[in-house]
N, C-alpha and C positions, 0 to 999 in steps of 0.2 A: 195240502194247504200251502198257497203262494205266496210266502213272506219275503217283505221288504226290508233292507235296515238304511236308516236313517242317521249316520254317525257311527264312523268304522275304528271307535278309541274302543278302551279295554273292554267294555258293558260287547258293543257291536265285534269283536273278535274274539271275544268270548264264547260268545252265541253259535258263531262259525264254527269255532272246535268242538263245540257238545253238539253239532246237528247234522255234522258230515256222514255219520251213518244211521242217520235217522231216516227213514224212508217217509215218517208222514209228514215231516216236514221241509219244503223245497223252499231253499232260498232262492229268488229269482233275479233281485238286484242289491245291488248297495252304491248310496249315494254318503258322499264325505265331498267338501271344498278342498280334503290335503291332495298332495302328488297320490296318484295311482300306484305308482311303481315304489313310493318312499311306503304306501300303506301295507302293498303285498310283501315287501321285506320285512315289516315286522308282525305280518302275520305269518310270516315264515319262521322268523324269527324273535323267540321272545323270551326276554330275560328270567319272567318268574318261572312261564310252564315250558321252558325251555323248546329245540326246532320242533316242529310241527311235521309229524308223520306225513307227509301228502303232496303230491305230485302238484305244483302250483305253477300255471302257464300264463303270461300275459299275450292278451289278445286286442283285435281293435277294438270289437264293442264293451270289452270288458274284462274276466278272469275266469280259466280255469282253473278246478280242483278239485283232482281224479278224476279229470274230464271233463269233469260237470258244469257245463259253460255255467255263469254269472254277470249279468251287465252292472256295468259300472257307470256312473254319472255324479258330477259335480254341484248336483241340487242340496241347496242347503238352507230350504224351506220351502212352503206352501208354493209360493209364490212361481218359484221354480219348478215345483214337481207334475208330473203327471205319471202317476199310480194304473191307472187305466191301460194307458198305452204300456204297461210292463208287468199288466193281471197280477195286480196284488190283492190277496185277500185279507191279509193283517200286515199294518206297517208299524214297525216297530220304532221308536224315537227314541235313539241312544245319544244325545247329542250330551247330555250333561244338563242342560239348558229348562229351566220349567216352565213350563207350555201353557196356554190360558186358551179357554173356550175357542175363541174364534181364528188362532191359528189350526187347531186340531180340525175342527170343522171343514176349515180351508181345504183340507189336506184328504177328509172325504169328498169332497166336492169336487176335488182331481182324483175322483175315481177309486181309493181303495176303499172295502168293505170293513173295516175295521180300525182303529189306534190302537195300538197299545205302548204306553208314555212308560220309560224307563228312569223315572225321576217322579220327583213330586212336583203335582200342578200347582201353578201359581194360586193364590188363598183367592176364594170366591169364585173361580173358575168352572164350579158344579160339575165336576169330573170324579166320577168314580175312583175311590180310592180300595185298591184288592190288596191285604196283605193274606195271602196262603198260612191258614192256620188259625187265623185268628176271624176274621168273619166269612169265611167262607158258606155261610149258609144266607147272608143278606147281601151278597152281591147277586147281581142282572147281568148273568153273562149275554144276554142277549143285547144290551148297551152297545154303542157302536166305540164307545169311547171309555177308556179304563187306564188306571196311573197304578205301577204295583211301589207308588211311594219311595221311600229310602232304604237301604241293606241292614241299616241300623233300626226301624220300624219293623223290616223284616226278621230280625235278630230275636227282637226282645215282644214283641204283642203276640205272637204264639205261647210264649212263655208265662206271661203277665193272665193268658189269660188261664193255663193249666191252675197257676197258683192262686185265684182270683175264687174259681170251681169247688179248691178245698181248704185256702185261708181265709177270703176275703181280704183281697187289696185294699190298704187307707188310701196309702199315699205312696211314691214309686221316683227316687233322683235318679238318671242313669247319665254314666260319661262315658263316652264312645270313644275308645283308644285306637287312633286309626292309621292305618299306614298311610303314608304318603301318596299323591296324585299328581297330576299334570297340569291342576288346577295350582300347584307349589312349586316355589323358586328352589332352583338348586346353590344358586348366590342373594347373598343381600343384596335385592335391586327394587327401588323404588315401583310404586305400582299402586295400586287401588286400596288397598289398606296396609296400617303399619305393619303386622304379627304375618300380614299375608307376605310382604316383602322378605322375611327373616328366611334365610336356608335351612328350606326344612330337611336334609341330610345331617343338621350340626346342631337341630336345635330340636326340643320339646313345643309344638304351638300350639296355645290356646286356639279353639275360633268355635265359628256358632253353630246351630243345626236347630233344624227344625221338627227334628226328628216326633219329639212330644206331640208337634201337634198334627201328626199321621197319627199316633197312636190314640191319640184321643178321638181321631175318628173314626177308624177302625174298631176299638173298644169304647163303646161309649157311657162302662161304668167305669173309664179314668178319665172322667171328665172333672180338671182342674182338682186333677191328684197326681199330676204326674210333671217334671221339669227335666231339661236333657240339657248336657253341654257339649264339647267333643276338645277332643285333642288330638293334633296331629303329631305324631312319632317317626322317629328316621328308622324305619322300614318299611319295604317295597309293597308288602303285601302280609296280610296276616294280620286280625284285629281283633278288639277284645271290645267288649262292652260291661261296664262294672256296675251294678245296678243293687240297688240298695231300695226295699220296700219297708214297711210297716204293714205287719197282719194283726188281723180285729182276730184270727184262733188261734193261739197258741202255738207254738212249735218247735222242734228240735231242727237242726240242720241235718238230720239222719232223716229226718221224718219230711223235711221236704225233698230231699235227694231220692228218697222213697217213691214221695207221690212222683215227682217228672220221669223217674224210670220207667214207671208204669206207661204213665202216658204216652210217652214218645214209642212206644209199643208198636202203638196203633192210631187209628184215620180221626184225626185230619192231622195228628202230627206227627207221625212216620216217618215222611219223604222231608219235611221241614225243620225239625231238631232232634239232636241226640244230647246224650248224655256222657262223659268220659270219665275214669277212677283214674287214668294215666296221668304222669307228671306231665302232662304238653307244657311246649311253647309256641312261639305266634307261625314258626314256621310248618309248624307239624299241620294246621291245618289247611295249608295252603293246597287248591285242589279240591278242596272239599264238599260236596254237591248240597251242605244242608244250610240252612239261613244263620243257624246258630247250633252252638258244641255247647254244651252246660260241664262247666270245670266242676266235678263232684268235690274234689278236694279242696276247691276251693269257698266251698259254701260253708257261711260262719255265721254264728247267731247271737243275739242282745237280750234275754231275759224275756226268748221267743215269742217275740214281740216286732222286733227289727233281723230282719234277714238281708245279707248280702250275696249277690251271687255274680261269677265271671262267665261269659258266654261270650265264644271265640267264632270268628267265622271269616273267608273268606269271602272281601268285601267285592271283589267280582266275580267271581265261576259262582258262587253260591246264587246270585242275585239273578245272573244267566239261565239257572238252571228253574227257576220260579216260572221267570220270561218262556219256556219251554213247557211248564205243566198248565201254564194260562194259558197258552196256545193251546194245547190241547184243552182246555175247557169251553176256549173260546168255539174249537174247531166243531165240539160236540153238540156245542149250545147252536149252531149254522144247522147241523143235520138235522135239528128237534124242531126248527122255524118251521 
């Protein structure tokens, strides 16, 4: 399968590191508007998952890595692209940026067989929304077009929905405690919003997320039961999501710890959450290939009625590594056309 990436920040070099020995999956190009030679240094070189095992060559039309040529180009949209001329069969949109109908379309129309949008699509956009685990049995992998949402939708709707099967979700607050991004000042400097300005290295920062309302389409018995907010934290990498329900049965905090161990067992939540008894912190799970980690210790209960629970995950390699089982779905869902 001939994938494309479309934005070479953490989500698109992420993808690189989990698919270098992957035989079904062949990258063929990556397109970014940064320097070439500024993006292969820090794919070489990278702070959280440190240098990168892999012989990395620049070339004219583009980069190797362990040989394995990759073209490289400065398209940084529709408008720009031709997919065709570079046999792509899924392109992947790592830009950060959320996508609306008619630029995705664009983007088939220059030739590749597939989107797959690593962000959430713009609201009304009628793009499939796939979060793994949670509806996976009412997506159309045959769709030419699919958004796998937020890392924090990814986190918690698998979750929401084990607990859902044997308490019955009322109602569901969740805050996303998130490490810092490149979307955040490292000084206070004026800019597009106030809280956005503030140095996120020195500071705790409120900001928004839209998180709820993936999950609410994804799950659509949390429909206008469910509110999200997030915070950003001065660390790099490692995040937590604090989420706090009301169940309509009863329960202990043993007794939900119980039911999610079971589950994460087995399909369809296996590959996409676990469960830990360990004291972790934000750093232990960095690395981590699951959407979300369920802090056993830390689940607490209200007159088993209100349950809280912490689920930690690696807001990029976890999110990467989704991007790589949809491919494969998507790849499976092509041989069955």
């Amino acid at each position: 399968m001939n994938i494309s990436i479309l934005g070479f920040g953490r989500i698109g070099r992420d993808l690189l590191r989990q698919t270098l020995n992957n035989d079904l999956i062949n990258i063929v190009s990556i397109s970014d508007i940064a320097d070439k030679e500024n993006l292969l240094y820090l794919l070489k070189y990278d702070t959280i998952y440190g240098k990168l095992d892999a012989e990395i060559e620049n070339t004219e039309t583009g980069f190797k890595v362990n040989g394995k040529e990759i073209l490289f180009n400065n398209w940084k949209d529709a408008s720009e692209a031709s997919w065709e001329d570079v046999q792509t069969d899924i392109l992947i949109i790592s830009t950060g940026r959320q996508q609306d109908i008619d630029e995705v379309n664009e983007h088939l129309e220059k030739g590749c067989k597939r989107v797959l949008i690593a962000s959430t699509p713009k609201p009304g956009s009628d793009i499939q929304i796939y979060v793994p685990g949670a509806n996976d049995s009412e997506v159309d992998f045959s769709d030419k077009k699919i958004s796998l949402g937020s890392n924090t939708a990814n986190a918690v709707s698998p979750l929401l929905k084990i607990l859902n099967e044997s308490f019955k979700v009322e109602r569901a607050f969740l805050t996303t405690v998130h490490g810092y991004s490149n979307s955040n000042r490292l000084a206070d400097v004026a800019g597009d919003g106030f809280r956005l300005n503030r140095a996120a290295g020195e500071n705790i920062i409120p900001s928004i997320t839209k998180s709820s309302e993936v999950i609410e389409t994804v799950l659509p018995f949390m429909k206008d039961k469910v509110a999200s907010s997030s915070m950003t934290v001065p660390v790099p990498d490692g995040s937590t999501v604090d989420l706090t329900i009301d169940i309509n049965k009863p329960a202990t905090a043993d007794e939900v710890n119980e039911v999610i161990s079971k589950a994460v067992k087995y399909l369809p939540y296996n590959k996409v959450l676990d469960i830990t008894f360990d004291p972790i912190v934000s750093s232990d799970v960095v690395g981590n290939s699951h959407s979300g980690i369920i802090d056993g210790l830390a689940t607490m209960e209200i007159n088993k009625n209100k349950i809280k629970l912490l689920v930690w995950f690696d807001n990029g390699w976890g999110y990467s590594a989704r991007i790589i089982d949809t491919i494969n779905k998507l790849a499976e869902s092509s041989t069955n056309e």
